[in-house]
Backbone as CSV, one residue per row, in Angstrom:
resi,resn,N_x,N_y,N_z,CA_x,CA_y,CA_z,C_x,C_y,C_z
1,UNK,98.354,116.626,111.830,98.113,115.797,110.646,97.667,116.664,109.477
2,UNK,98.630,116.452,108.213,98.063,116.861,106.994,97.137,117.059,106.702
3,UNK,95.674,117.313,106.076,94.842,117.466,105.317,94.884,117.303,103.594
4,UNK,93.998,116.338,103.619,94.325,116.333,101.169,92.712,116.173,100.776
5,UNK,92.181,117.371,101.168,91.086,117.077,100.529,90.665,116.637,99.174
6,UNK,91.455,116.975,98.491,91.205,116.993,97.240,91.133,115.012,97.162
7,UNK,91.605,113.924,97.735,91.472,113.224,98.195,90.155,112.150,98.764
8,UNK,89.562,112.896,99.118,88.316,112.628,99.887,87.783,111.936,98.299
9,UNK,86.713,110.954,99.167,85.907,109.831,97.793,86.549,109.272,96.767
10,UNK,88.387,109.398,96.930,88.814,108.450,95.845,88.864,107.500,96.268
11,UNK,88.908,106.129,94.951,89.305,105.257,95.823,90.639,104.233,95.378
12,UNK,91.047,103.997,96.629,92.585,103.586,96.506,92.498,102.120,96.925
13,UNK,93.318,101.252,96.678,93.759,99.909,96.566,94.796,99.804,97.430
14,UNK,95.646,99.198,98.265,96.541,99.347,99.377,96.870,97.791,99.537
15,UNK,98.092,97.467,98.977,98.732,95.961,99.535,99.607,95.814,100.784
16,UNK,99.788,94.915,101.060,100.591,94.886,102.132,100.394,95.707,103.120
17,UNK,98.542,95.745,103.656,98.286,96.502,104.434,98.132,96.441,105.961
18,UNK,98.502,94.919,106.262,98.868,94.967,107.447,100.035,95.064,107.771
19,UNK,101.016,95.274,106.966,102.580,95.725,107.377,102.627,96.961,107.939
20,UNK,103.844,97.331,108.841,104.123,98.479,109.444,103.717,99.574,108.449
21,UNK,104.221,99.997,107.193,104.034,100.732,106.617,102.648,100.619,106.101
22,UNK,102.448,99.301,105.579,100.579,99.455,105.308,99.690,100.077,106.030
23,UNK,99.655,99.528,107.183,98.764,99.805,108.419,98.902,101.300,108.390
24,UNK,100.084,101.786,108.590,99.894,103.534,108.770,98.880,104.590,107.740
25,UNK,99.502,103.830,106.535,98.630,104.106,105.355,97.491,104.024,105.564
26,UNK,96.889,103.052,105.940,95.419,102.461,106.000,94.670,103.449,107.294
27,UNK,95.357,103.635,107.939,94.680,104.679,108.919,95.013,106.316,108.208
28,UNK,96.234,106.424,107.945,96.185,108.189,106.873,95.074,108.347,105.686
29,UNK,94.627,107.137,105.320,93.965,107.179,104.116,92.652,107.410,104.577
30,UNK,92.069,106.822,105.741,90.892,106.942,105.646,90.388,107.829,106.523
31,UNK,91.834,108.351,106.987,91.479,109.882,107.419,91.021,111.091,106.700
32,UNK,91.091,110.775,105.478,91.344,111.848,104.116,90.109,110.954,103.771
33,UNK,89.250,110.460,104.081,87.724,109.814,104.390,87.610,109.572,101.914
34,UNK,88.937,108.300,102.402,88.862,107.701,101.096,88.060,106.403,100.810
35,UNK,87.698,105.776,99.966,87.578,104.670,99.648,88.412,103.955,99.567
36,UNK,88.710,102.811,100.615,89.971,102.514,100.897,89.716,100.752,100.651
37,UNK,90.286,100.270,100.040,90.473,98.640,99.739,91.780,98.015,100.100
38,UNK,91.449,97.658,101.573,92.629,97.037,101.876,92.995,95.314,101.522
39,UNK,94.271,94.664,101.234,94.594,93.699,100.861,95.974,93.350,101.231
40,UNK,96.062,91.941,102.106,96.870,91.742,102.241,97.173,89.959,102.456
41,UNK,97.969,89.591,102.527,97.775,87.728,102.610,97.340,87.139,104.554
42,UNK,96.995,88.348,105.026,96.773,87.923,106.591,95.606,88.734,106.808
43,UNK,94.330,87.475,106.458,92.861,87.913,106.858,92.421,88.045,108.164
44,UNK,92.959,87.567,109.170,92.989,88.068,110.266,93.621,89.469,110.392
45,UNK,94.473,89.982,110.072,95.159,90.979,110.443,94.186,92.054,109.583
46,UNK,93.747,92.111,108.380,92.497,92.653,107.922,91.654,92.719,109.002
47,UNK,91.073,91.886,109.131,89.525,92.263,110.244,90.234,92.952,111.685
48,UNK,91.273,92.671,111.833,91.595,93.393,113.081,91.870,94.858,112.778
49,UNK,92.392,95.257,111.184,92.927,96.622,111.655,91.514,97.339,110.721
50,UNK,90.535,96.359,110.099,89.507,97.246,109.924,88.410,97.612,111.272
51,UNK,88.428,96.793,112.026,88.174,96.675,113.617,89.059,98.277,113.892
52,UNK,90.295,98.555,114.321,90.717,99.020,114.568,90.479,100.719,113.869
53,UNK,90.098,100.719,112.858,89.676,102.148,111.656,88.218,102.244,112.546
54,UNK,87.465,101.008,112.329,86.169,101.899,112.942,86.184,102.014,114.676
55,UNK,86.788,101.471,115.228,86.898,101.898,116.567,87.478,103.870,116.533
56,UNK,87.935,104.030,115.593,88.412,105.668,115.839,87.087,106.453,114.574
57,UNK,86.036,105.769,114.400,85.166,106.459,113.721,85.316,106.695,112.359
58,UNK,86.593,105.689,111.724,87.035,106.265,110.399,86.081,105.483,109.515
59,UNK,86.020,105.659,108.363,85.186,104.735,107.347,85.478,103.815,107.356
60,UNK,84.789,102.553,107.110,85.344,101.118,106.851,85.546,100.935,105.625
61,UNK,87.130,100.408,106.308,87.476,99.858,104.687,86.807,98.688,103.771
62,UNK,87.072,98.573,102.498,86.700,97.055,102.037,88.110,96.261,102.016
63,UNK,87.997,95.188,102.271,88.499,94.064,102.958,88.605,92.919,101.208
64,UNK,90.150,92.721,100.835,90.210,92.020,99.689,91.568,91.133,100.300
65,UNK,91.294,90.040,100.653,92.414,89.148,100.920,92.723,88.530,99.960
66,UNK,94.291,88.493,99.700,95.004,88.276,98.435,96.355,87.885,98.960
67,UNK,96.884,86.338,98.593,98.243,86.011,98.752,98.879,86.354,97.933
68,UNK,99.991,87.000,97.586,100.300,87.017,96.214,101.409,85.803,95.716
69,UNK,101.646,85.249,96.867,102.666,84.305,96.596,101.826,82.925,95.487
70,UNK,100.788,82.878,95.351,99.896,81.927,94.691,98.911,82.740,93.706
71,UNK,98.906,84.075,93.840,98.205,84.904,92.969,98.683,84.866,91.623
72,UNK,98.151,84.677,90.822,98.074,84.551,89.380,97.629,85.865,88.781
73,UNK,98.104,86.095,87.267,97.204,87.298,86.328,95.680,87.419,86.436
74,UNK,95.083,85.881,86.124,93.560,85.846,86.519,93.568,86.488,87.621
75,UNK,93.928,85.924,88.520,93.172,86.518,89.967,93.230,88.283,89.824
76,UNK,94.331,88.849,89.255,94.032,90.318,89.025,92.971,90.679,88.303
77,UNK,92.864,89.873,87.182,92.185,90.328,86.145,90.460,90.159,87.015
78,UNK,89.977,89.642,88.230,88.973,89.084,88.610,89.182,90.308,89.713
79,UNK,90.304,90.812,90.616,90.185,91.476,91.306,89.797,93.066,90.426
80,UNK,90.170,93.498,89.183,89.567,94.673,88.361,87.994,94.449,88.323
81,UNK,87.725,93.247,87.962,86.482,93.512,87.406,85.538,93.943,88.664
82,UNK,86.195,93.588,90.411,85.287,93.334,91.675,85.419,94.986,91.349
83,UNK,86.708,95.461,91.474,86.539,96.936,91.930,85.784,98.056,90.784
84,UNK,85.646,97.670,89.111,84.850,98.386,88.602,83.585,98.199,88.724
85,UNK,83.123,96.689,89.072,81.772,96.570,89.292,81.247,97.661,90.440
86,UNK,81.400,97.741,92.134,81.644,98.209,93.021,81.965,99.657,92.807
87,UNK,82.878,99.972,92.335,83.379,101.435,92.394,82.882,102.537,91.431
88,UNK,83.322,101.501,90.415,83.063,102.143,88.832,84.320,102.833,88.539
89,UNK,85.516,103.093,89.533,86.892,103.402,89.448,87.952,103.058,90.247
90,UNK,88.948,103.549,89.803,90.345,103.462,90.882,91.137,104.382,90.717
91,UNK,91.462,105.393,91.569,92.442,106.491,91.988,93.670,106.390,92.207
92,UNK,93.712,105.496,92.730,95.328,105.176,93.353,95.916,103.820,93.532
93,UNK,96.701,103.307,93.409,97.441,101.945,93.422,98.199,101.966,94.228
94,UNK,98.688,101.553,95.769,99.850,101.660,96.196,100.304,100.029,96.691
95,UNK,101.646,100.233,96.376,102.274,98.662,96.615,102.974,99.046,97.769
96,UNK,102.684,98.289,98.930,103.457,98.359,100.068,103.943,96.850,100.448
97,UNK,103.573,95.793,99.825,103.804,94.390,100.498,105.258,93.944,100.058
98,UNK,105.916,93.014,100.863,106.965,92.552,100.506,107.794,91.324,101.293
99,UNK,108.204,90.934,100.585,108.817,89.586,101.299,110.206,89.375,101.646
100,UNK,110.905,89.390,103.037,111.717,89.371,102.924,112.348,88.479,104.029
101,UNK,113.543,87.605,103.873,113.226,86.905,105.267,114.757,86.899,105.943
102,UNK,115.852,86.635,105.024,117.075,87.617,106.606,118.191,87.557,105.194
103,UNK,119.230,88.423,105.798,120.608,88.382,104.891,120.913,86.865,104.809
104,UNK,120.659,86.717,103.645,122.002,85.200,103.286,122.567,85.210,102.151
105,UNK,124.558,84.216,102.223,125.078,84.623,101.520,124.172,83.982,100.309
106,UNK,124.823,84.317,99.044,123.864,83.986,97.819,124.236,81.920,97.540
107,UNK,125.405,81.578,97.743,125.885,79.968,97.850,124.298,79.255,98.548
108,UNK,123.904,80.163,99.685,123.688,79.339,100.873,121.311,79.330,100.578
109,UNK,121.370,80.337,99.039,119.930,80.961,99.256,119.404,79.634,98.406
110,UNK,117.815,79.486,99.164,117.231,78.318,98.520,116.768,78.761,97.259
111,UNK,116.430,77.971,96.175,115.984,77.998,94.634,114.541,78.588,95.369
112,UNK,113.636,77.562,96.149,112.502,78.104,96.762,112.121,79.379,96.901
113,UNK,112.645,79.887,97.786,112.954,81.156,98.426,112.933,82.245,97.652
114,UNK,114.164,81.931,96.661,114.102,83.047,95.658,112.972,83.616,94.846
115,UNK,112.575,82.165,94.097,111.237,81.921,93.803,109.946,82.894,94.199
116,UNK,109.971,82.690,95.639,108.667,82.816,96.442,108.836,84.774,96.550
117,UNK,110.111,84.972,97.053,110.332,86.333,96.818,110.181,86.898,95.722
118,UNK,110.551,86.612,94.766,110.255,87.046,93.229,108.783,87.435,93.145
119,UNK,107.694,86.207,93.513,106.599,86.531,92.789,105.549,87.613,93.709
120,UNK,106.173,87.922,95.275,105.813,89.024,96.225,106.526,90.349,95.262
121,UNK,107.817,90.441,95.538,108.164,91.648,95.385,108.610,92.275,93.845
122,UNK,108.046,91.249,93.033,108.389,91.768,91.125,107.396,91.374,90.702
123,UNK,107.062,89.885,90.543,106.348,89.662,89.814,104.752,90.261,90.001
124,UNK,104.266,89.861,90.985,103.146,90.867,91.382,102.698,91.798,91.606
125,UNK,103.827,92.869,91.855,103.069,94.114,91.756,102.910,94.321,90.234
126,UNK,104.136,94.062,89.134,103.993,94.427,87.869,102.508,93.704,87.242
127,UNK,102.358,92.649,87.448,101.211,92.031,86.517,99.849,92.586,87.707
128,UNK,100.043,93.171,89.165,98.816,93.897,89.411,98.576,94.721,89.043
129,UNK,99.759,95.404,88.522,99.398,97.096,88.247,98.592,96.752,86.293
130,UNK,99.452,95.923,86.181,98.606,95.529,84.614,97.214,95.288,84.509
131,UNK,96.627,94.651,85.364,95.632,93.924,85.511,94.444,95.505,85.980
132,UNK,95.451,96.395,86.610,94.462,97.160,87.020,94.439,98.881,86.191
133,UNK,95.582,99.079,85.491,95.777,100.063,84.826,94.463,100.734,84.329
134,UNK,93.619,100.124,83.271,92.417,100.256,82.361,91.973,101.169,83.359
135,UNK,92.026,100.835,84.781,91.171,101.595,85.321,91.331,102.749,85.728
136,UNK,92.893,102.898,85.944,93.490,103.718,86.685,94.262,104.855,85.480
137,UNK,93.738,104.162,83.768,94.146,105.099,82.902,92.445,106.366,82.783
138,UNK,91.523,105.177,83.118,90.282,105.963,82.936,90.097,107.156,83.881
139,UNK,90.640,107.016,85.073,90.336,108.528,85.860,91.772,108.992,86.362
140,UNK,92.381,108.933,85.453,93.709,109.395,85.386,94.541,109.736,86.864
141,UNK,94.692,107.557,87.837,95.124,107.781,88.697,96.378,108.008,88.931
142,UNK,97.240,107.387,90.224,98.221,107.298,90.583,98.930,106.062,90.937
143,UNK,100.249,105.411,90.545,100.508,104.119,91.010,101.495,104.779,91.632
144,UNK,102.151,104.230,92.926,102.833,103.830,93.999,103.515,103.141,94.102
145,UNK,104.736,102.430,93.725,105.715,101.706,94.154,106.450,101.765,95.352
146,UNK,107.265,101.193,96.510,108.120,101.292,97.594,108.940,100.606,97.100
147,UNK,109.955,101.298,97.529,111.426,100.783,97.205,112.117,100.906,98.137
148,UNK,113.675,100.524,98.114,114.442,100.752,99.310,115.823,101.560,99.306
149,UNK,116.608,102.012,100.088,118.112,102.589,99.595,118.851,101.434,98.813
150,UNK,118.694,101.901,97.651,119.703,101.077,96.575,120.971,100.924,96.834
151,UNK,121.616,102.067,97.409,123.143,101.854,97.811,123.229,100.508,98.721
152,UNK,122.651,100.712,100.037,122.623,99.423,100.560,122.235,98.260,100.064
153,UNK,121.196,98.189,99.609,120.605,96.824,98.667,121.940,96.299,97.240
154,UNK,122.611,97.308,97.266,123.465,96.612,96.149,124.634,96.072,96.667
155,UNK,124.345,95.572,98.170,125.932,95.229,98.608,125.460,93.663,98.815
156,UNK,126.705,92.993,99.337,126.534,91.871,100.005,125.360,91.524,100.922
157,UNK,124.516,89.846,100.323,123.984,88.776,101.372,122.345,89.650,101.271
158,UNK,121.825,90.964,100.425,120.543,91.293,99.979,119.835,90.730,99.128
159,UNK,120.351,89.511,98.395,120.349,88.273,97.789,118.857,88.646,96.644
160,UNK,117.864,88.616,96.547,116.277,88.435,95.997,116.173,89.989,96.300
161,UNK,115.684,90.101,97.542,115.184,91.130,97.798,115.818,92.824,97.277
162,UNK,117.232,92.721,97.332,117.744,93.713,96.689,117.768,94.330,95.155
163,UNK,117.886,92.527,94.544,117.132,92.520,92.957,116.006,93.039,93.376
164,UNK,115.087,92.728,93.451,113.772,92.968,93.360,113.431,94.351,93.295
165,UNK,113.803,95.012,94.276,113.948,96.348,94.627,114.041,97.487,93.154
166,UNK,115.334,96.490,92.814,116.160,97.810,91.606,114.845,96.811,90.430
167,UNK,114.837,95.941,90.315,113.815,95.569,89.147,112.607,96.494,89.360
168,UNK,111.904,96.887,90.000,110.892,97.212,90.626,111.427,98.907,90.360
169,UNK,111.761,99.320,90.651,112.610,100.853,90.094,112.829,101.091,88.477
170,UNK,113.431,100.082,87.976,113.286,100.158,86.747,111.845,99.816,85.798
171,UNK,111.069,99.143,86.133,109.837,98.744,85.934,108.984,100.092,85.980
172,UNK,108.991,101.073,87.019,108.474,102.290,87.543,108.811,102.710,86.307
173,UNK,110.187,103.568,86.372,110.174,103.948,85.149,109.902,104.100,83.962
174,UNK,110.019,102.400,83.371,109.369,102.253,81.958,107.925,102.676,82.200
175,UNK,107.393,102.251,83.110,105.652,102.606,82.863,105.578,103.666,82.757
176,UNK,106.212,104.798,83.842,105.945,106.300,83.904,106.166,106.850,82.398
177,UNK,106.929,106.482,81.615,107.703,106.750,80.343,105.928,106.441,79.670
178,UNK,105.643,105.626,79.728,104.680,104.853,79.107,103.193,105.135,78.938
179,UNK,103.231,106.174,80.508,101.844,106.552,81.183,102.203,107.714,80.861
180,UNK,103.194,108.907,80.614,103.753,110.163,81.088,101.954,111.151,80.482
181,UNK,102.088,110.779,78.759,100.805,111.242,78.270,99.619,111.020,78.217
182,UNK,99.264,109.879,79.016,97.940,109.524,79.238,97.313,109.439,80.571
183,UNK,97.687,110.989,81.283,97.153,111.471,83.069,97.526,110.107,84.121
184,UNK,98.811,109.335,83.675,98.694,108.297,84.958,99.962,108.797,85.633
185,UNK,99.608,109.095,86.407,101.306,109.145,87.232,101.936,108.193,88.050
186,UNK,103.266,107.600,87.979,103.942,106.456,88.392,104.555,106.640,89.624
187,UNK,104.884,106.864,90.327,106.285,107.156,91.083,106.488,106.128,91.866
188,UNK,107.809,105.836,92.311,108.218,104.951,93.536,109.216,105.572,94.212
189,UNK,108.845,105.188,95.754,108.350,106.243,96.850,109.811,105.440,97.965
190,UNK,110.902,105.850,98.154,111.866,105.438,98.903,111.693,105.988,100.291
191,UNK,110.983,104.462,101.211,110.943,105.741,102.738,112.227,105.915,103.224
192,UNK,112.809,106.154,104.404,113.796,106.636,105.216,113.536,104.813,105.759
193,UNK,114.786,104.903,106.770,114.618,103.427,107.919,113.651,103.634,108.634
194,UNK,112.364,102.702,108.581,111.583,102.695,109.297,111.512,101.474,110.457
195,UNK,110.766,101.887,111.398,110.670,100.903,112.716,109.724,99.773,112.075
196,UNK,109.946,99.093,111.575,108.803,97.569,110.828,109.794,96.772,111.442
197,UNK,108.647,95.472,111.145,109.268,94.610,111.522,110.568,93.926,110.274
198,UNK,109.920,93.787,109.351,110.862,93.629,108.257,111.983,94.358,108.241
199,UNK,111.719,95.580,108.565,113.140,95.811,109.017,114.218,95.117,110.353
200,UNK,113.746,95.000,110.772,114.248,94.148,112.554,114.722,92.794,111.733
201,UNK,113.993,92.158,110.398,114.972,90.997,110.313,116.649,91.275,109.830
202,UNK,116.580,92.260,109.307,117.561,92.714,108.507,118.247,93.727,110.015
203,UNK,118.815,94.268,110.547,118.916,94.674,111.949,118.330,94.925,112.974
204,UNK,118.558,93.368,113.340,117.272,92.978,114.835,118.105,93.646,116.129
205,UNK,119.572,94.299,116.251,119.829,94.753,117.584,120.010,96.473,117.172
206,UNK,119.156,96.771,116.349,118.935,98.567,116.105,118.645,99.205,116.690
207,UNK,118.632,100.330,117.094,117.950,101.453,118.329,116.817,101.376,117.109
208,UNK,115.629,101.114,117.875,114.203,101.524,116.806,113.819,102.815,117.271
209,UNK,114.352,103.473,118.428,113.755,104.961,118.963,114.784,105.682,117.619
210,UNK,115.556,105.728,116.934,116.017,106.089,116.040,115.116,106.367,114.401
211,UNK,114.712,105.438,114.648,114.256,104.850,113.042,112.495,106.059,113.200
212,UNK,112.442,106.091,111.825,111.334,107.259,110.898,109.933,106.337,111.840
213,UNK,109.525,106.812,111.898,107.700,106.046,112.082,107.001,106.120,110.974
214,UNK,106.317,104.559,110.805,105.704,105.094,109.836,104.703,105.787,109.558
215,UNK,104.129,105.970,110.267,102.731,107.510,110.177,103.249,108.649,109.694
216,UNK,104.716,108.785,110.037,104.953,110.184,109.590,105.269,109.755,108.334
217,UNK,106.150,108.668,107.767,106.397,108.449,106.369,105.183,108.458,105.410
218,UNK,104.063,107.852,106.171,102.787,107.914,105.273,102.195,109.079,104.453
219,UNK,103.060,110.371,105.020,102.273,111.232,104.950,103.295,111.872,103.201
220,UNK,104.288,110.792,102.783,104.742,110.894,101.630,103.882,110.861,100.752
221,UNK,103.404,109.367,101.053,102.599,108.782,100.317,101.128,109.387,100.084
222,UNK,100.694,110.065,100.703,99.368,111.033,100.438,100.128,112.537,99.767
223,UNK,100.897,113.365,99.637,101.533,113.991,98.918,101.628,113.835,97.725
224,UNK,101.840,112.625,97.628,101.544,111.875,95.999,100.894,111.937,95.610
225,UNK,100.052,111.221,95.764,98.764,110.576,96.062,97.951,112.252,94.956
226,UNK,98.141,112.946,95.776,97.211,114.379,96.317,98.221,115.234,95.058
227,UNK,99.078,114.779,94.165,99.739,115.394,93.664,100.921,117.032,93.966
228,UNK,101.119,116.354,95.338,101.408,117.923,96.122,102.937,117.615,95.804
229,UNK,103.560,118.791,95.881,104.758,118.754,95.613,105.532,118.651,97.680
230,UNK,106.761,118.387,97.561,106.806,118.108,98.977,107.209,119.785,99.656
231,UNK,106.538,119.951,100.453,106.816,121.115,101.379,108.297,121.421,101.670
């Protein structure tokens, strides 16, 4: 396992942290003995995998349960003020959550659906990262986006989720453009096929002994993070 000291006592924000890819994060991070604020819409799955950090002696995380499917601007603007009160900063932003629920053709996709995906995988990370910038311009952090292979996402029956993706890519951009001179750095972070479950809806008869793990992908995301260039 890596080492990022330089790392140590920041503190980072982490969505979608009981997902395959969250969870890995959430244990790499607080290996690098960060201030770690995990958030995700399954408060059970919080107390279990902060259960799970201090069973291996790691720091405990803080624990911010957040749906985003009902999350509003306020609620960001209320989640900044918890973490400057508390922290007095923020280092890092990473968006790992996402909604996705199987290929359908586009005739057959509910108005609902689309909807509900939209405000997981566009609308909310953009108006979180807004809500939390101020802070993350003051100690000149890092935001995090995940994205996916665009080639694939631009084909047939990726319906929401494939938009979302390239919206979410282009969004990166403008900010980075936006942040370039004022110490924030943007990037969005394309893993390899990973063994998640979200992936399994999208090819549920896959060899998963094939597919990236995500612990090892995590270790992108602290590279970043840590401003390291990749080895």
């Amino acid at each position: 396992m890596a080492k990022y000291p330089e790392l140590a006592s920041k503190t980072i924000f982490l969505t979608g942290a009981c997902g395959g890819l969250g969870s890995a994060l959430a244990l790499r991070l607080s290996q690098q003995n960060v201030n770690l604020i995990i958030s995700d819409k399954n408060p059970r799955g919080l107390d279990k995998l902060c259960d799970e950090l201090i069973k291996r002696d790691l720091p405990e995380p803080v624990i911010y349960p957040m749906n985003l499917i009902g999350a509003t601007p306020s609620d960001y603007m209320d989640l900044a003020k918890v973490i400057k009160k508390h922290f007095g900063q923020l280092d890092g932003l990473i968006h790992t959550a996402a909604e996705f629920g199987s290929l359908t053709p586009f005739l057959l996709y509910e108005a609902s659906r689309w909807l509900k995906e939209m405000q997981v995988n566009v609308n909310s990370p953009i108006f979180l990262t807004q809500a939390l910038l101020p802070l993350l311009l003051k100690s000149k952090g890092t935001v995090l986006f995940t994205s996916d292979n665009q080639e694939m996402l631009g084909k047939a029956y990726w319906g929401q989720y494939g938009v979302g993706k390239a919206a979410i890519e282009q969004f990166a951009r403008i900010l980075g453009q936006e942040c370039e001179n004022q110490g924030v750095t943007v990037q969005t972070i394309t893993p390899p096929p990973m063994h998640t479950q979200l992936r399994a809806k999208a090819w549920p008869a896959e060899d998963a002994g094939r597919l990236a793990k995500p612990l090892d992908v995590a270790d992108t995301y602290l590279r970043a993070l840590a401003n390291r260039p990749e080895d």
